[in-house]
C-alpha positions as a Markdown table, in Angstrom:
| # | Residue | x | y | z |
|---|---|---|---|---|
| 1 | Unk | -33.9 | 201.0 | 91.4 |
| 2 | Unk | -32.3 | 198.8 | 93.7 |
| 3 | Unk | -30.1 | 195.6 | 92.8 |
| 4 | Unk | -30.0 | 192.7 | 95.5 |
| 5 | Unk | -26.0 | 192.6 | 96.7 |
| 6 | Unk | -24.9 | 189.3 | 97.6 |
| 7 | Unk | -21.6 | 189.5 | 99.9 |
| 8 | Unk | -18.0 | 188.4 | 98.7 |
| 9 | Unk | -14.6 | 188.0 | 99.4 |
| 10 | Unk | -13.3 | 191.2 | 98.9 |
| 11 | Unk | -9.3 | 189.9 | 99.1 |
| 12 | Unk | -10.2 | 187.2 | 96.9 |
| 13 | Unk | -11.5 | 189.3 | 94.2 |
| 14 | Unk | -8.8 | 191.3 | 94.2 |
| 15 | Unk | -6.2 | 188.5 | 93.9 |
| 16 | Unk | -8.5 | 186.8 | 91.1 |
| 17 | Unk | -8.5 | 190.4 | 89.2 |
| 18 | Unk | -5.0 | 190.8 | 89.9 |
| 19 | Unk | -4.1 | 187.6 | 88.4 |
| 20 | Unk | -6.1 | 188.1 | 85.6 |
| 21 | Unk | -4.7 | 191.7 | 84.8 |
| 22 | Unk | -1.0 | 190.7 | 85.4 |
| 23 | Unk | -1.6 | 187.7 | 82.7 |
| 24 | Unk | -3.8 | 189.6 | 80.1 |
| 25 | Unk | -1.7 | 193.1 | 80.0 |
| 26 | Unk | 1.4 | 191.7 | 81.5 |
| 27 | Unk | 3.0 | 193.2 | 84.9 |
| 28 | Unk | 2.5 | 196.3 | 86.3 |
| 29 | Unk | 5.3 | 199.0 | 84.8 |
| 30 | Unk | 6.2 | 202.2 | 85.7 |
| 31 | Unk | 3.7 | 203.9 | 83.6 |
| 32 | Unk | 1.1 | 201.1 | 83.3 |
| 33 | Unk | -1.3 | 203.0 | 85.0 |
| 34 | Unk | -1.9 | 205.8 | 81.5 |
| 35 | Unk | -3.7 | 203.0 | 79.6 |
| 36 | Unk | -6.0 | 202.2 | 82.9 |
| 37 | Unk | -6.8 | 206.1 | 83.0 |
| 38 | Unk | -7.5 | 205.7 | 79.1 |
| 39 | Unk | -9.8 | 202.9 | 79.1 |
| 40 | Unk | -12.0 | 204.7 | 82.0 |
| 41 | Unk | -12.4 | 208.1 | 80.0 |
| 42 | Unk | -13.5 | 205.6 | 77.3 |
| 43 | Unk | -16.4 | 204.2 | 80.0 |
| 44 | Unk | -16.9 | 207.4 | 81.3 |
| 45 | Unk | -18.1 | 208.3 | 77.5 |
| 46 | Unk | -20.4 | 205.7 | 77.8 |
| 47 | Unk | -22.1 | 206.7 | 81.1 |
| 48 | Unk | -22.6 | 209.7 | 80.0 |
| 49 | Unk | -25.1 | 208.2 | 77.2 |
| 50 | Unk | -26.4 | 205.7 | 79.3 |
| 51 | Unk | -25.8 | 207.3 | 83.3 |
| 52 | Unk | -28.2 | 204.6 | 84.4 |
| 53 | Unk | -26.0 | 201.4 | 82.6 |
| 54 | Unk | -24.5 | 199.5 | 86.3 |
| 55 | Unk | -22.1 | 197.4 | 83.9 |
| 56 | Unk | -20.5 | 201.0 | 83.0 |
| 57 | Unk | -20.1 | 201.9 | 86.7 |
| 58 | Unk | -19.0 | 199.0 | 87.4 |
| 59 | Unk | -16.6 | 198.8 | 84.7 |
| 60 | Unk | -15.1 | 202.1 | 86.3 |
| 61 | Unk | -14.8 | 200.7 | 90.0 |
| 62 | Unk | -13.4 | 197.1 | 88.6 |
| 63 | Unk | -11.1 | 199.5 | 86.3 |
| 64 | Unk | -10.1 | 201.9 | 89.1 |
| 65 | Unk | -9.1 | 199.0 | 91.2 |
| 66 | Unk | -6.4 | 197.4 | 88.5 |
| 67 | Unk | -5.2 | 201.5 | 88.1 |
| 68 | Unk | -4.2 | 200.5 | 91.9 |
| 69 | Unk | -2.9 | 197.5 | 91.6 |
| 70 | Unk | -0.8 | 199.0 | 88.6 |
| 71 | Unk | 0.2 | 202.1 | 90.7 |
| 72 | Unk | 1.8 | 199.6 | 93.1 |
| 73 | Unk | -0.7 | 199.6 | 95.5 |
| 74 | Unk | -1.0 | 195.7 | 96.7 |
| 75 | Unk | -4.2 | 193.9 | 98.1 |
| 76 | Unk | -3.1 | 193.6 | 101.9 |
| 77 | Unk | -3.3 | 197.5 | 101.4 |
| 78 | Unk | -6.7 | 197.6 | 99.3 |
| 79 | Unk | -8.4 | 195.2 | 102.5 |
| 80 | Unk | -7.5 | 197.1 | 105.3 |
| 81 | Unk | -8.7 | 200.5 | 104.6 |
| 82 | Unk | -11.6 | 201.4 | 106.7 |
């Protein structure tokens, strides 16, 4: 199955879930990044009883994401790779 993908602002996203993050669980810290890594064994529990659930994945990829922001690595960064 195939979902329809609409295009987005990729930088904007990342400020908008940076923003978010930094407000709901406070700055990034030195070892901030242990509960990211937590909460996405947690998900990957749950895609491994429902592998075919795109909320899950996505959960992952929006998770991974904040695990970089938290590890320090900033949006300019996150844009530019190619």
């Amino acid at each position: 199955m195939w979902l329809e993908v609409k295009a987005f602002d990729l930088f904007s996203f990342l400020t908008d879930s940076q923003d978010w993050s930094k407000k709901t669980f406070g700055p990034p810290r030195k070892d901030s990044w242990k509960g990211v890594i937590a909460h996405i064994e947690e998900e990957l529990e749950e895609i491994r009883k429902e592998p075919y659930d795109i909320e899950e994945w996505m959960d992952v990829v929006i998770l991974g994401l904040d695990g970089a922001y938290r590890s320090g690595i900033t949006t300019s960064i996150h844009t530019s790779i190619s």
